[in-house]
N, C-alpha and C positions, 0 to 999 in steps of 0.2 A: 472498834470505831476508828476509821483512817482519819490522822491527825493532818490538820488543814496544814495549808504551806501559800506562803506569798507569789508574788507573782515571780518572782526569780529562784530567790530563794528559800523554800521550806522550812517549817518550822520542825520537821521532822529531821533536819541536816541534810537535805537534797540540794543541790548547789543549780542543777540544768545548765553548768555553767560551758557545754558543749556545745548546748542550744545558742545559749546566748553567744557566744561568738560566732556560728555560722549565720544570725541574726548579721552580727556587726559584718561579715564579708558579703550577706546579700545586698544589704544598705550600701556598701560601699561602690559592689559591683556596679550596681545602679546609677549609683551618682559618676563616678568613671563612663558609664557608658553616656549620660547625659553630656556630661563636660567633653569628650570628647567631638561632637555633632558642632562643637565651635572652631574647631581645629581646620589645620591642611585636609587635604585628599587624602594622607596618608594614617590620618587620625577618623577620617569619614569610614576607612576601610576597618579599620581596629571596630568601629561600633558594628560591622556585619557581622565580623567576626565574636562578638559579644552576643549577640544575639541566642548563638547557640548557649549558649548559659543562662537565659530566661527563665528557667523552671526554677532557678533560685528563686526567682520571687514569688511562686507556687509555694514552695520548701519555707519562705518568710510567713506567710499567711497561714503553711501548717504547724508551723513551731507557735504561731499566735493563739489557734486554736488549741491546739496540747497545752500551752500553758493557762490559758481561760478554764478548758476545762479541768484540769489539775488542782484550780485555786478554790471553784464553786460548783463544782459536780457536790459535796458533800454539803451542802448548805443553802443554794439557791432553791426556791419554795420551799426551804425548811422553816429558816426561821423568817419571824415577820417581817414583812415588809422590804424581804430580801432581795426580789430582782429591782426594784423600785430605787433601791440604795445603789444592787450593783449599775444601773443605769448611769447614776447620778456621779457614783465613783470613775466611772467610765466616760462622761463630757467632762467632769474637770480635769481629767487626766489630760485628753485629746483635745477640748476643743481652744484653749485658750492658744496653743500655740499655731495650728491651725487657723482658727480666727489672725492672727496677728501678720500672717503670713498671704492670708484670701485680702487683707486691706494691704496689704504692698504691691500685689497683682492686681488687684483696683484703680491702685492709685495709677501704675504704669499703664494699662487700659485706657483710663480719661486723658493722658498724655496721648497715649495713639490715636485714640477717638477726635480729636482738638490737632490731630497736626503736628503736636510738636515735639515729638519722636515716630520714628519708622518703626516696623516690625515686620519680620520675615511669617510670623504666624497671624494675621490679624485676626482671622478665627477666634483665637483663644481668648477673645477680648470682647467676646460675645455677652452684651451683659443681658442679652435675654434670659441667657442659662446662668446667671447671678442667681437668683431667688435656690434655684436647685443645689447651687455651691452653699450659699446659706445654710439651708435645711439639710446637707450632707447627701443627699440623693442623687449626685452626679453622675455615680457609678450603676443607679440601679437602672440603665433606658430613657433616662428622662432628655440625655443631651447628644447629638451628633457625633462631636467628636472633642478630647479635652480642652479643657478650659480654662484660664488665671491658674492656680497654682497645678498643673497638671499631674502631677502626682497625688492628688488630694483624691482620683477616686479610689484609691487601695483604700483610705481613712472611710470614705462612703460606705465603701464594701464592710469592712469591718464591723461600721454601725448595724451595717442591714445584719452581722453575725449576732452582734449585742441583743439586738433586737428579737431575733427568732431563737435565742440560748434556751428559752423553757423546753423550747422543740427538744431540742439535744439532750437538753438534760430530760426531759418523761422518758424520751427512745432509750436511754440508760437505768431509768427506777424502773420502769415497766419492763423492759427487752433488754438486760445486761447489755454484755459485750455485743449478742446477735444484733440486738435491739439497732445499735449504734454501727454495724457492718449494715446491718439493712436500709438504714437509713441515707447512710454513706449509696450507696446501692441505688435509692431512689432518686437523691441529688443528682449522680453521672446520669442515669437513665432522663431527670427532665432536663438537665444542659444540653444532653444531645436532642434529643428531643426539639429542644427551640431553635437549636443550630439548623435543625434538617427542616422546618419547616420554615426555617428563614425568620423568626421572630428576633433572634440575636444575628446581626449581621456580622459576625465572624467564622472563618473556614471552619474554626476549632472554638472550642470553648476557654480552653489555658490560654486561647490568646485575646481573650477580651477583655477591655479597659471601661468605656464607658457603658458597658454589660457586665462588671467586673464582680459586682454584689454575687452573682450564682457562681460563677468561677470561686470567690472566697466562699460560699456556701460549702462548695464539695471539700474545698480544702481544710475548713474547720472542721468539717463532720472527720475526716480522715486525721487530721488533731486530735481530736476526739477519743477515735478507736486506738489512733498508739496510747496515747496517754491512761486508759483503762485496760488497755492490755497489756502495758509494760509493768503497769502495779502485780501482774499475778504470775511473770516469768522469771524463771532464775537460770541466764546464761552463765554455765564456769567462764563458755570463751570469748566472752562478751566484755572483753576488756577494753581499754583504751586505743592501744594499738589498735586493733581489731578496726573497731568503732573509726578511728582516723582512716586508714586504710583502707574499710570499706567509701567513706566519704572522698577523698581522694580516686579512688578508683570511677566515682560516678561523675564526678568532676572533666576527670582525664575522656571519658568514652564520650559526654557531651561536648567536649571542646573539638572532639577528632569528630562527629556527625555522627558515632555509633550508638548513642542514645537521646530520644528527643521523645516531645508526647506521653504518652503513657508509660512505656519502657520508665525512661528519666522520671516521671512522678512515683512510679515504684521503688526503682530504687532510692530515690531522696526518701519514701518514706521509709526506706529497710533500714537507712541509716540514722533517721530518726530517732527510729523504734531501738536500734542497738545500742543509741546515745543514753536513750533514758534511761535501759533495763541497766547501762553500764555502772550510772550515777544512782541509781537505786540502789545498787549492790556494794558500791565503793562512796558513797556520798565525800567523803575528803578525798577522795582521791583525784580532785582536777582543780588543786588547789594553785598547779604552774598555771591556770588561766587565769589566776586573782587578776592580774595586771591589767585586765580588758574587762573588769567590772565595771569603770565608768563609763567607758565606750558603749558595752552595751546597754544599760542603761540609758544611755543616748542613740540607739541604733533609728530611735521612731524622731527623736529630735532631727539627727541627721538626712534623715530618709525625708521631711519637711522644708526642711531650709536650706537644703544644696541646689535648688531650683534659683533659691531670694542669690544666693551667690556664684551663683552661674551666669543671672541677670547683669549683677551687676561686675563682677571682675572678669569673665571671660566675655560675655554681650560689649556691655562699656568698655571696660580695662582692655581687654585684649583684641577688639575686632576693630574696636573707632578708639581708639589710643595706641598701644603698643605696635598692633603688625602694622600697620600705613606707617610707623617711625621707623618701625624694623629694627631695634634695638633688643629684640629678644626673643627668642625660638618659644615657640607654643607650648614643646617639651620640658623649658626650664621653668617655665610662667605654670605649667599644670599642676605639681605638685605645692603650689604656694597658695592656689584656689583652693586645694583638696585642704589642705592643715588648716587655710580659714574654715570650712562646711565642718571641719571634723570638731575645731576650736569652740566656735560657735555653737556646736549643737552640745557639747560638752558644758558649757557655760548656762544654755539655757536650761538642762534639764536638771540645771544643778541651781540656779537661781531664778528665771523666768519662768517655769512652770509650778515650781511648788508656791511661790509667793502669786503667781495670780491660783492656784489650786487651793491654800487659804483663805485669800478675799472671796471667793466665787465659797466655798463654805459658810465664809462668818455671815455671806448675808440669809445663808438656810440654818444657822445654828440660833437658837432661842439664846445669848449670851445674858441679855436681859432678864429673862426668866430665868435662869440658873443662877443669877446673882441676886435675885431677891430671895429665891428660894434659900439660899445662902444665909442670906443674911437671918 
């Protein structure tokens, strides 16, 4: 019977801790390509060039799904009341910080709305598409184009995975591994599908945002398949190096234009797949990344709240303060934004999320019933 394992780290001594920091570099990748669309000409040019590095966030969404399924493939509709818990484990995980982030892009909305701040996006301040921010469904069609916290549809997308995991997990009790490449199979087949009839209004389907829920569909299912098929492989050469090397190398051919689209989603998952089989067969042996355990553990913190401080120290601080003083290059002021997003997000998932992920508990926990039974 394969022994369950957390979401990072295994109770079997599986670490993923390969996963988790190419987690922490796509999160970062992100927030750098963000922070920089405030800068000179010469910082507008660095975000094109970023561009080609996209499929990280493809690569973020499949490392989500490998570890989802890694946690609850052996127990989701086994025991009772299991997907109902993991639902529940999964909004107080996400949504409190989320929440706390959708009421700051609110608040600055009714300032835009009312006059009394500009914005370059006023779009985004669309509170028709509020209720849909709410309800997490940003991502699934429901809205033109993003909205208040603009990264919150990956968080949508994710939901709609939460949501349809029974899927994933029957296509694995019933169809093993085939079950879960078939599936994989059928996902690309209807993304394209909606692309070519024009339902999803993007060229491509990897580049859909407020269509983003099927885009994470294919990428979970492909989580999925690595993380059930790294359980049954045993590389000699599948070592670390290797594993870095191969990653780097797909890094290097996306940065130069020789890999993009599907090319680049295969290889991010080859290197995936080589991460896991690595740490499966070495579990201590990626013990020099201890030092980036709280980082990534904050990778979804950070990936949240580098928007709330983009807002406010490169929007405020740096566009209507600093550059009209001209007391300080955009370059030296950037890495002081990025240590706040980093600071920040390390803080909350280390005190604002567990402390509201208790009260959002205590009020579905019977404390009362247990303490008379008690007594």
């Amino acid at each position: 019977m394969p022994c369950r394992r957390s979401y990072f780290a295994g109770a079997c001594g599986v670490q993923f801790r390969i996963l988790g920091s190419w987690r922490v570099m796509a999160a970062l990748l992100v927030m750098i390509f963000h922070f920089l669309s405030y800068g000179p000409p010469s910082a507008l040019a660095g975000t094109v060039r970023l561009l080609s590095l996209m499929p990280l966030l493809d690569m973020f969404l499949i490392v989500s799904g490998f570890l989802i399924m890694e946690r609850y493939s052996d127990r989701l509709l086994v025991e009772r009341n299991s997907y109902w818990q993991f639902l529940l484990r999964r909004v107080v995980r996400i949504y409190p910080l989320y929440a706390a982030t959708l009421v700051y892009f609110v608040g600055i909305g009714m300032l835009v709305h009312f006059g009394v701040v500009t914005s370059h996006s006023p779009g985004r301040y669309d509170f028709a598409a509020l209720p849909a921010n709410i309800l997490l469904v940003q991502g699934w069609g429901f809205t033109e184009e993003l909205t208040f916290n603009y990264v919150g549809w990956t968080l949508s997308a994710e939901w709609f995975c939460y949501l349809l995991l029974p899927v994933t997990i029957l296509a694995w009790r019933f169809g093993g591994l085939m079950g879960l490449v078939a599936l994989a199979a059928l996902s690309i087949l209807m993304v394209e599908g909606m692309v070519a009839a024009g339902v999803m209004p993007f060229d491509e389907w990897y580049l859909a945002d407020t269509w983003g829920a099927y885009r994470a569909f294919v990428d979970f299912t492909i989580g999925a398949v690595i993380a059930m098929g790294s359980r049954r492989v045993r590389l000699a050469w599948a070592n670390h190096a290797v594993v870095w090397g191969v990653f780097t190398l797909v890094i290097v051919m996306m940065w130069n234009g020789m890999a993009a689209g599907y090319p680049a989603l295969a290889l991010l998952s080859l290197a995936i797949f080589l991460a896991a089989v690595a740490e499966r067969q070495a579990p201590l042996a990626s013990g020099y990344l201890g030092f980036l355990d709280g980082l990534s553990l904050a990778s979804f913190s950070l990936y949240l709240i580098h928007p709330v401080v983009a807002s406010l120290l490169l929007n405020i601080g740096w566009r209507r303060v600093l550059e009209p003083m001209q007391v300080m290059n955009f370059y030296v002021f950037l890495p002081v934004a990025i240590a706040a997003a980093v600071g920040l997000s390390i803080a909350s998932s280390r005190w604002f999320e567990p402390a509201a992920a208790r009260a959002i508990n205590g009020l579905f926990s019977p404390v009362k019933t247990r303490g008379r039974a008690a007594a």
